[in-house]
N, C-alpha and C positions, 0 to 999 in steps of 0.2 A: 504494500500500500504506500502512496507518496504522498505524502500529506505536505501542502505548502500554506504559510501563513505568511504576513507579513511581519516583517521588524520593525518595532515603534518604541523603543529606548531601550532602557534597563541596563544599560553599558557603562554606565559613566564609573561609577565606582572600581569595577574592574577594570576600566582603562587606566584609574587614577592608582590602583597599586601595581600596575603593571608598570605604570612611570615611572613608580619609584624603586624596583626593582633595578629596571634598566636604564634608568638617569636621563630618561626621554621625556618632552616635556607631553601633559597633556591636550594639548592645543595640537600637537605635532600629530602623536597619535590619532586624534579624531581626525585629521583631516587625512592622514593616509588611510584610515577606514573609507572616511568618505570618497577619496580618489578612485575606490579597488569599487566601488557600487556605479560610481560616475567618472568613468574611464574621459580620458580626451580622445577623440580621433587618433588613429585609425583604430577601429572596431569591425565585426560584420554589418551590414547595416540593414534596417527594417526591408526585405525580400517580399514578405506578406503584408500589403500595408493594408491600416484599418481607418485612421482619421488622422487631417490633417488640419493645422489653423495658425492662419498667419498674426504676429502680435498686432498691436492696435498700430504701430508704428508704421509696420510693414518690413521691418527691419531684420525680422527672423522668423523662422518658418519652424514650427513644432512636428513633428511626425509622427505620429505613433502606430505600430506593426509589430510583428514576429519576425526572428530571424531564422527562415526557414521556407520551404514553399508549402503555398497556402491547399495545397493536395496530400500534405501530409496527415498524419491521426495530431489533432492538437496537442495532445502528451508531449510531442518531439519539438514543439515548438516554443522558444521563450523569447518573451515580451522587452521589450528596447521602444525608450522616444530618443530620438533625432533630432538635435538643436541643428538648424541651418542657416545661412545668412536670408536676406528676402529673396534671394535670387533661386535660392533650392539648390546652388550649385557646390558652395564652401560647407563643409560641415563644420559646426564648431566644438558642439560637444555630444555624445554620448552616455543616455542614461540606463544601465539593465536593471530593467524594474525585476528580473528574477533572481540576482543578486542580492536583494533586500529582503527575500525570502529565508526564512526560517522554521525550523519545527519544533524546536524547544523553547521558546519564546511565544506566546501568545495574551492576546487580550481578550482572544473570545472564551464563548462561557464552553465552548466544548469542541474536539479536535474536526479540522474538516476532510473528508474524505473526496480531495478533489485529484484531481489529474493533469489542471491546465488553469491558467487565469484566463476567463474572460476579459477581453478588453471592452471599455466603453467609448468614451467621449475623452477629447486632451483642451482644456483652456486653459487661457491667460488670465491671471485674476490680479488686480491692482494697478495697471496697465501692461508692464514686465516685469514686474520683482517676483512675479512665483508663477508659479502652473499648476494642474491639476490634472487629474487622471484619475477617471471613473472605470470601475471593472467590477467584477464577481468571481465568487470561487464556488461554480458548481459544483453538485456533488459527482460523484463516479456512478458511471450509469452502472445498474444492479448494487448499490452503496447499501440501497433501503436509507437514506439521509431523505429525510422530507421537508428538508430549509435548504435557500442557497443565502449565501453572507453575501451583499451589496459593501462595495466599500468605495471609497476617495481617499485620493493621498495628495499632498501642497507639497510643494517642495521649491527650494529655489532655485532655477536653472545653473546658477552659478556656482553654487555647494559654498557659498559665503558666508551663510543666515543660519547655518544650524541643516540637521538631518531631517529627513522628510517627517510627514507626521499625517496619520492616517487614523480613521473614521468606520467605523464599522454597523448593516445596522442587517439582520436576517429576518430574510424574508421565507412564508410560510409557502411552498410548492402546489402547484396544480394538482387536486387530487389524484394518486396512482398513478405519477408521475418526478421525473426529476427535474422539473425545469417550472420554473415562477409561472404564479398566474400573469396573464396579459393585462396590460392596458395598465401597470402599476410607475410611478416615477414619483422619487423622493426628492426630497427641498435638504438639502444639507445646511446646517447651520455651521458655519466653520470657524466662527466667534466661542461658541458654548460648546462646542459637538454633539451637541441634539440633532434628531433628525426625523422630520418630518413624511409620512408617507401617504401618496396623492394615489385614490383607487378610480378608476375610470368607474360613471355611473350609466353607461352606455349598454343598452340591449345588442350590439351589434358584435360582428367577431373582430373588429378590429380595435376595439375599445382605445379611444384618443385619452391621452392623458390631462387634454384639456377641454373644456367647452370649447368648440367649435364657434371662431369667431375668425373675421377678418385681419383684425389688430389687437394686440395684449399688452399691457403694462405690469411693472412692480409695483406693488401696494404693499407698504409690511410687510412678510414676512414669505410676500405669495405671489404666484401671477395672476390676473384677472382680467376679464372681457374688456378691451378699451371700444368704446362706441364711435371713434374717429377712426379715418380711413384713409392716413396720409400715402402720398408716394412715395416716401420712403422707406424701402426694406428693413433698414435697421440694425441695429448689431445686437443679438442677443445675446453675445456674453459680455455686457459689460451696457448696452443702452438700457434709458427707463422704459422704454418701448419700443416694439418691433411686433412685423406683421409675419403672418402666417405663411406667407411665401418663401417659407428658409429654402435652401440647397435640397433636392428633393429628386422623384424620377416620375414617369408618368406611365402608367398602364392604360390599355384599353379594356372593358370588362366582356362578358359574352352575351351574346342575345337575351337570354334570360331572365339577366340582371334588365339590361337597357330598354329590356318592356316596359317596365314599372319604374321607369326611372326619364321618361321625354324624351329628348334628343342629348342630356346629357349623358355620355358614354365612355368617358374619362377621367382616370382613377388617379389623383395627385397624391403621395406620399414624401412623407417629411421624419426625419428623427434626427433631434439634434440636442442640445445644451444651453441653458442660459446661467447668466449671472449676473446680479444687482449688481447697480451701478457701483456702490460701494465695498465691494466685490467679499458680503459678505456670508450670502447664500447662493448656490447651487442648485439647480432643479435639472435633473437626467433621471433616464432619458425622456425628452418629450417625442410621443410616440403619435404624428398625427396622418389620417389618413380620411380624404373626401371627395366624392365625384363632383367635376367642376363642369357647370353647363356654359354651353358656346356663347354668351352672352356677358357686355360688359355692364360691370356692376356700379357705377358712375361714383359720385361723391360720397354719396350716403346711400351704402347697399344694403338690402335688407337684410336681416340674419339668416343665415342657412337656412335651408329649408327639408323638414323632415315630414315629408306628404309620401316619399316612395320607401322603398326596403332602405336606402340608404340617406345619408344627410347630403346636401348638395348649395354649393356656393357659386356666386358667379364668378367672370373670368378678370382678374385686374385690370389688364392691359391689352392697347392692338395685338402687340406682339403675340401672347398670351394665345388673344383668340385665332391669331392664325397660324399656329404649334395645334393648337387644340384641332382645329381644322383638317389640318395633313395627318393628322392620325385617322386610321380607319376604326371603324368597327371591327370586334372580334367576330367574326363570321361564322365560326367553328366552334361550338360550345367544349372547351376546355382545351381548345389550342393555343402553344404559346405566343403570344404577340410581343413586339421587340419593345424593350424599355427604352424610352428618352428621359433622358437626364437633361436637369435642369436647375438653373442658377441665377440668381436676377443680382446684379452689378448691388450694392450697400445702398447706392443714393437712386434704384429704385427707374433709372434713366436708360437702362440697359439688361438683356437677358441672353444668355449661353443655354444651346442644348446640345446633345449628345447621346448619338445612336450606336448602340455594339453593333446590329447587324443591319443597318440600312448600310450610307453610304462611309460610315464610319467618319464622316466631317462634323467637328466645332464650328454652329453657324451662330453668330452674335447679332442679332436683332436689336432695332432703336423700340423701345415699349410704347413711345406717342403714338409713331405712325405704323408699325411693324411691319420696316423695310429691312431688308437682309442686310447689315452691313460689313461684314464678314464669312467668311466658308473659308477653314485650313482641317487641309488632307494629313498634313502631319508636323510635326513641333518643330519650331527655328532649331534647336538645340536637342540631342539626346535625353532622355530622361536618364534623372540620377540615382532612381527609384526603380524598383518591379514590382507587380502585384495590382492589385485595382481598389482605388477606396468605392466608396458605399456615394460619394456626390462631389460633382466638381467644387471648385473651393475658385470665388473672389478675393483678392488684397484688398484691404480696408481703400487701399485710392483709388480702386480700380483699375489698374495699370497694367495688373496680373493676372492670369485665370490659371489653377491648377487642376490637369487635367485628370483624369480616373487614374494615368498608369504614373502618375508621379509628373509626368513633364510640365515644365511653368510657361508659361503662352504668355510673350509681352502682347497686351494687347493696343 
């Protein structure tokens, strides 16, 4: 059995007779600990990537993946973020989050029988002095474990501020099964280490971890419905608000669905992270999923609307609706249709998509009139990267798009 926990102290005094044993100071000590967790370049580098997020600056690029290919049994595989310059091309530092693993050491109430860290989400919190990192430690399938442990870890990219420090909160499993009920996302308090947990109240099977609205804000301690409906996409880890349009992909549903559902026949998905502006609560993942009818929703659109099997919103933008448009109908009830990927520029004036198996071109549309303004067949420069994240990624100026397999697209 391999059981892996996280390392969250308890060293200090064993560091400090060890000083004095060998006339080493303790400062010296802690930070060669810390060097052997947070290696500098050259390292393996994330192979399987999972999420990616540029700082508020634009000035460094976060990674975070397994080092390993993503076809492997996740057992083989252990977890690395990726400090890079903005460009994706310098690495600066390396961090192996499975290094900071231990199994004599723990803060939980009981031992976990996992196999592999799940990765979550990676942000910036403060602007750049720390990051974070959302993950789980399932259990081992046939375990009999009917909890998985949710956890977050802050740390400071530079290993300047002290060792990392992590958050633990376990959640109760889908019945006669090993894997968390759906539609669940927790608010981390990172001030008190409380931790609050958001149940979807949703009849549906994709249970959204929010009320279904256009646009959301911080209020206290939470997110909540904001009833404005700017054009600005927003930054959610780190703005008071931001709209529903995060970094996302888009499916077509099947006949079936689209009976009971008008001419809307397109299925937007979104999972992502935010963080208050004061960068002192967390909310991952936000898990949201809703068919968007062809139709633009002008200043002040009305709230979803739940008259069919599923909730259904209109479309933001030109752009929007004619993406929405070149998609077909699923024709075939339970054939695969191709995913488009998509991404609307921060200030809400611009949107990227991106087809695995159409023409495999990044076409960047103006969102006013939704004229094509670009189509690239392939990246100015190699990627520095392998593997495919889960949604293209904007730099906060817009300048950059990053693309599925890692490559940074000046835009």
């Amino acid at each position: 059995m391999r059981q892996k926990v996280w390392r969250v102290g308890g060293i200090t005094l064993t560091l400090a007779l060890v000083a004095v044993l060998f006339g080493q100071s303790l400062a010296s000590l802690a930070g060669n600990a810390w060097n052997r967790a947070f290696p500098p370049p050259p390292g393996p580098i994330a192979t399987c990537l999972h999420d990616a997020q540029w700082s508020p600056s634009g000035n460094r690029l976060a990674v975070l993946g397994y080092t390993g290919n993503c076809g492997e049994t996740m057992e083989h595989l252990s977890g690395v973020l990726d400090i890079y310059d903005g460009t994706g091309q310098r690495r600066i530092r390396q961090i192996a989050l499975d290094t900071l693993l231990v199994s004599a050491e723990t803060r939980l109430a009981q031992t976990v029988d996992t196999d592999h860290i799940a990765l979550g989400q990676v942000l910036w919190l403060n602007g750049e002095k720390q990051l974070a990192i959302t993950f789980s430690l399932p259990p081992r399938a046939g375990s009999g474990q009917t909890t998985t442990e949710f956890g977050i870890i802050t740390l400071d990219p530079s290993g300047a501020n002290g060792g990392p420090r992590v958050q633990f909160e376990e959640i109760l499993n889908r019945y006669g099964t090993y894997y968390p009920i759906p539609g669940i996302s927790l608010i981390w308090d990172l001030a008190t280490g409380h931790t609050q947990m958001i149940a979807s109240a949703t009849q549906y099977f994709y249970e959204n971890a929010l009320p279904l609205a256009y646009q959301y804000k911080w209020s206290g301690q939470g997110i909540v419905a904001d009833s404005r409906n700017q054009m600005s996409i927003g930054n959610a880890q780190s703005g008071a608000s931001f709209a529903l349009w995060q970094a996302g992909w888009l499916t077509s549903i099947s006949p079936t669905d689209a009976a009971t559902n008008g001419d809307a026949h397109v299925f937007f998905q979104t999972n992502f992270a935010a963080v208050s502006p004061d960068g002192r609560f967390v909310m991952a993942p936000i898990a949201m999923q809703t068919l968007v009818a062809p139709h633009l929703s002008g200043p002040t659109p009305p709230q979803p609307d739940n008259h069919g099997e599923l909730p259904i919103v209109l479309t933001r933008d030109q752009a929007f609706l004619k993406i929405l448009q070149s998609i077909p109908t699923n024709t075939a009830a339970g054939a695969a249709m191709p995913i488009t990927y998509i991404a609307w520029r921060p200030d809400g004036k611009q949107v990227a998509t991106f087809n695995l198996k159409d023409d495999q071109k990044v076409n960047i549309y103006d969102c006013a009139t939704g004229r094509l303004l670009k189509s690239v067949s392939e990246p100015p420069q190699p990627s520095t990267f392998s593997g495919i994240l889960g949604a293209l990624r904007w730099s906060p100026d817009g300048e950059r798009l990053m693309l599925l397999d890692g490559a940074v697209l000046t835009v």
